[in-house]
C-alpha positions as CSV (number, residue, x, y, z in Angstrom):
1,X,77.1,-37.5,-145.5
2,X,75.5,-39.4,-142.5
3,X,73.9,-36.8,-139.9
4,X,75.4,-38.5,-136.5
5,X,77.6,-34.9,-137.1
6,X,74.6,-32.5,-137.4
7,X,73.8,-31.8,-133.3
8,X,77.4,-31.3,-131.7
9,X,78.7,-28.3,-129.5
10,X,81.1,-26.7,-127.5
11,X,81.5,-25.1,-124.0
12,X,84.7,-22.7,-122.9
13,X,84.3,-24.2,-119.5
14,X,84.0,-28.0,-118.8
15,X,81.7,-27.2,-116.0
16,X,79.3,-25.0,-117.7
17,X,77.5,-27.8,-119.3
18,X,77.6,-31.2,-119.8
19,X,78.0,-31.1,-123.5
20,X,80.8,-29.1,-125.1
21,X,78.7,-25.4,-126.4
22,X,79.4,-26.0,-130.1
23,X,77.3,-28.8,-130.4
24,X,74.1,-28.3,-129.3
25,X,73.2,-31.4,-127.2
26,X,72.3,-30.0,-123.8
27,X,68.4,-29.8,-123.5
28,X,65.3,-32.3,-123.9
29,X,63.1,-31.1,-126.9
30,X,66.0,-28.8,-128.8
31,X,65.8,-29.9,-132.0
32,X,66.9,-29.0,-135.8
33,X,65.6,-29.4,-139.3
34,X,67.8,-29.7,-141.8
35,X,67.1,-29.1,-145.4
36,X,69.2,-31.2,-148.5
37,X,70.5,-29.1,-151.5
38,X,70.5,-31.9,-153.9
39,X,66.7,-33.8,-153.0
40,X,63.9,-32.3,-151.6
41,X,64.0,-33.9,-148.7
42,X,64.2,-32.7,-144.9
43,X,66.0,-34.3,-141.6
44,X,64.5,-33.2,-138.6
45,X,66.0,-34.1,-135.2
46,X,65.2,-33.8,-131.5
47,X,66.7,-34.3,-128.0
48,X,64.0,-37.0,-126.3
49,X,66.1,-37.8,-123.8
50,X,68.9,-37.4,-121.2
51,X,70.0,-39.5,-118.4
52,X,73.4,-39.0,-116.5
53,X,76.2,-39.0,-119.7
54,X,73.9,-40.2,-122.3
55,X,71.7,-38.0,-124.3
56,X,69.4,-39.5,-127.0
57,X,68.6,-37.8,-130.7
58,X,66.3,-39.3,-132.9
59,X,66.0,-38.2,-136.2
60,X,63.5,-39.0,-139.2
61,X,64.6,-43.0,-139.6
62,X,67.0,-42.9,-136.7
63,X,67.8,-42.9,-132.7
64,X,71.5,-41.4,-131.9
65,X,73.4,-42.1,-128.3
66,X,75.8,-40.0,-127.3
67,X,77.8,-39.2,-124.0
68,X,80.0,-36.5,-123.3
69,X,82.7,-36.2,-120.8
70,X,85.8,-33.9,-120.1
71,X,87.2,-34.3,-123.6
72,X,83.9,-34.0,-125.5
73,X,80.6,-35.0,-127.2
74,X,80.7,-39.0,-128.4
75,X,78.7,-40.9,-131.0
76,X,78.1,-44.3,-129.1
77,X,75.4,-46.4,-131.3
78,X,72.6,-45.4,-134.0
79,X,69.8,-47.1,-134.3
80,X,68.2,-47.1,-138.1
81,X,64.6,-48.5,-139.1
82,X,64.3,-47.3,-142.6
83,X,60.7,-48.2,-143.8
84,X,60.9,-51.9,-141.5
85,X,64.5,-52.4,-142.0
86,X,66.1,-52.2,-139.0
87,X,70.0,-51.8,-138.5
88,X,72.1,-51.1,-135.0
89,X,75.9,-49.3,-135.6
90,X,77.9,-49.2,-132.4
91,X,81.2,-47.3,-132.4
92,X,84.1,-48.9,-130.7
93,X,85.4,-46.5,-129.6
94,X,82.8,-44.2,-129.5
95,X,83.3,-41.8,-132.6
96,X,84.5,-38.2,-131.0
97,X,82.2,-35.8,-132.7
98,X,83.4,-32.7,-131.0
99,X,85.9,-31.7,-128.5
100,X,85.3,-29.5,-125.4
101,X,87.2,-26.9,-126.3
102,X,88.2,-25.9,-129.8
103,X,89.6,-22.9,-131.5
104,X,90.8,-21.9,-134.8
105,X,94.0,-23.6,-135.9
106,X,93.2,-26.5,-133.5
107,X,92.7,-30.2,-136.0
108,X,92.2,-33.3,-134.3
109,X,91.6,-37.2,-135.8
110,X,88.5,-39.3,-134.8
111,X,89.3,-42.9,-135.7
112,X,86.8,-45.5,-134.9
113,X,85.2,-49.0,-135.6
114,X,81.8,-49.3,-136.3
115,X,79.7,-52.8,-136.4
116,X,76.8,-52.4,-138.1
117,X,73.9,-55.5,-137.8
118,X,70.8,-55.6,-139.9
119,X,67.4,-57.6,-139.1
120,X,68.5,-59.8,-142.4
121,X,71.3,-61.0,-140.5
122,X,74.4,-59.0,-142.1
123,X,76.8,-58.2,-139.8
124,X,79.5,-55.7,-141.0
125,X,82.9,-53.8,-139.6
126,X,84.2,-50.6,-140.9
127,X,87.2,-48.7,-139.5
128,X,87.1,-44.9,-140.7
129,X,89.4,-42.0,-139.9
130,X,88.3,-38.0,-140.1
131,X,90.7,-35.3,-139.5
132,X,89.3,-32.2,-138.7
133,X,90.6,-28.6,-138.5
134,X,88.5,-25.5,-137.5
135,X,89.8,-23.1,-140.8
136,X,88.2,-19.8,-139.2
137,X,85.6,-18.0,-138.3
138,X,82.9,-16.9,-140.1
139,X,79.4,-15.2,-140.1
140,X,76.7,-18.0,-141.6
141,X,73.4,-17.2,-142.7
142,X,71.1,-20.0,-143.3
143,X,67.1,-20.2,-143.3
144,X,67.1,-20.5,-139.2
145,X,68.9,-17.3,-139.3
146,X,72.3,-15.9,-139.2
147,X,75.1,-17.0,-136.4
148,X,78.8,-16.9,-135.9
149,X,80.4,-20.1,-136.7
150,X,83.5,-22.0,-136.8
151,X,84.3,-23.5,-140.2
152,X,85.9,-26.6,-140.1
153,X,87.6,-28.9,-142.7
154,X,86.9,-32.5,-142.9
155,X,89.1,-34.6,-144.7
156,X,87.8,-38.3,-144.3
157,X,90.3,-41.8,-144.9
158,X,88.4,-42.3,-148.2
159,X,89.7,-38.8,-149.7
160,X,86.0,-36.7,-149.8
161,X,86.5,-33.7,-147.8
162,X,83.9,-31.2,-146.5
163,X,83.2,-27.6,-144.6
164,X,81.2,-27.5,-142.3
165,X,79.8,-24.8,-139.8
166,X,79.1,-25.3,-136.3
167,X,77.4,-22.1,-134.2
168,X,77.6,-22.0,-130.3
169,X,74.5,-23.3,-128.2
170,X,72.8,-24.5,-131.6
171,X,75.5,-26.5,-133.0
172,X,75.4,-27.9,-137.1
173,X,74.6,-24.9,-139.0
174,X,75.4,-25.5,-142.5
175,X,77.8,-27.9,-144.8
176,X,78.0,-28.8,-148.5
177,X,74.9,-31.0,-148.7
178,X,72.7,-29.4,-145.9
179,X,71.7,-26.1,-144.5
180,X,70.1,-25.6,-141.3
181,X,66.1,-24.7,-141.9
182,X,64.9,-24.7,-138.3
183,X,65.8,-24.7,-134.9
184,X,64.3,-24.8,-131.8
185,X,65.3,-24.6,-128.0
């Protein structure tokens, strides 16, 4: 599972932020950690910056750019350096991570092209489609503590599906390959 998914948000009312509430991008220095169930490894994330639409999240090997608008939060570009290797992915369109407003029963399709370029000189395209559909609610306890959360199905164009739970004003709070082990404001 890439993490590009792990900070989104959503907001009942398009003017009350300018993120959607359920995913968690609307302030510099909130950030999460995010613990693996299958390595013993840790992803830990931040807000550094945010100027006009564009609100920057940089992870353990990685800088996301998002923007959000009246229909919702938007992965633009990532940025990877993994140990010297360096790698930009820009999504055209951007990839639609979370709508403003979403409810139980509502599904939705984000379909985008990413280009991916590597400091060896590889230079690839990918088009990849992701339905999603918010299943229910549900209470979600996790090692950052316990929240109510929208679960919602994932059914990506290669077949693998997942759940995943998102919690108002923190966003990512828990799937099938990570849990949410710290967050702060």
């Amino acid at each position: 599972m890439t993490l590009f998914f792990l900070a989104c948000r959503l907001v009942d009312d398009p003017d009350d932020g300018l993120c959607p509430t359920w995913s968690g991008l609307d302030g510099v220095g909130r950030g999460w950690a995010y613990e693996h169930f299958s390595a013993n490894e840790r992803d830990i994330l931040e807000i550094t910056a945010i100027e006009d639409t564009t609100i920057i999240v940089e992870g353990n090997y990685w800088i996301d750019s998002y923007t959000c608008d009246e229909d919702g939060a938007w992965l633009v570009s990532r940025r990877e350096d993994n140990d010297g290797a360096v790698a930009w992915t820009t999504y055209d369109p951007p990839a639609l991570v979370m709508p403003r407003h979403v409810a139980v029963g509502d599904a939705w399709t984000t379909e985008w092209v990413s280009r991916r370029v590597d400091d060896t000189g590889i230079d690839e395209l990918r088009s990849t489609a992701t339905q999603f559909e918010v299943l229910r609610e549900a209470e979600t306890w996790v090692p950052a503590g316990s929240w109510s959360t929208l679960e919602i199905g994932l059914r990506r164009d290669d077949g693998t599906t997942d759940v995943q739970y998102w919690a108002r004003d923190v966003g990512l709070v828990l799937t099938e390959d990570v849990q949410l082990w710290k967050f702060a404001e």
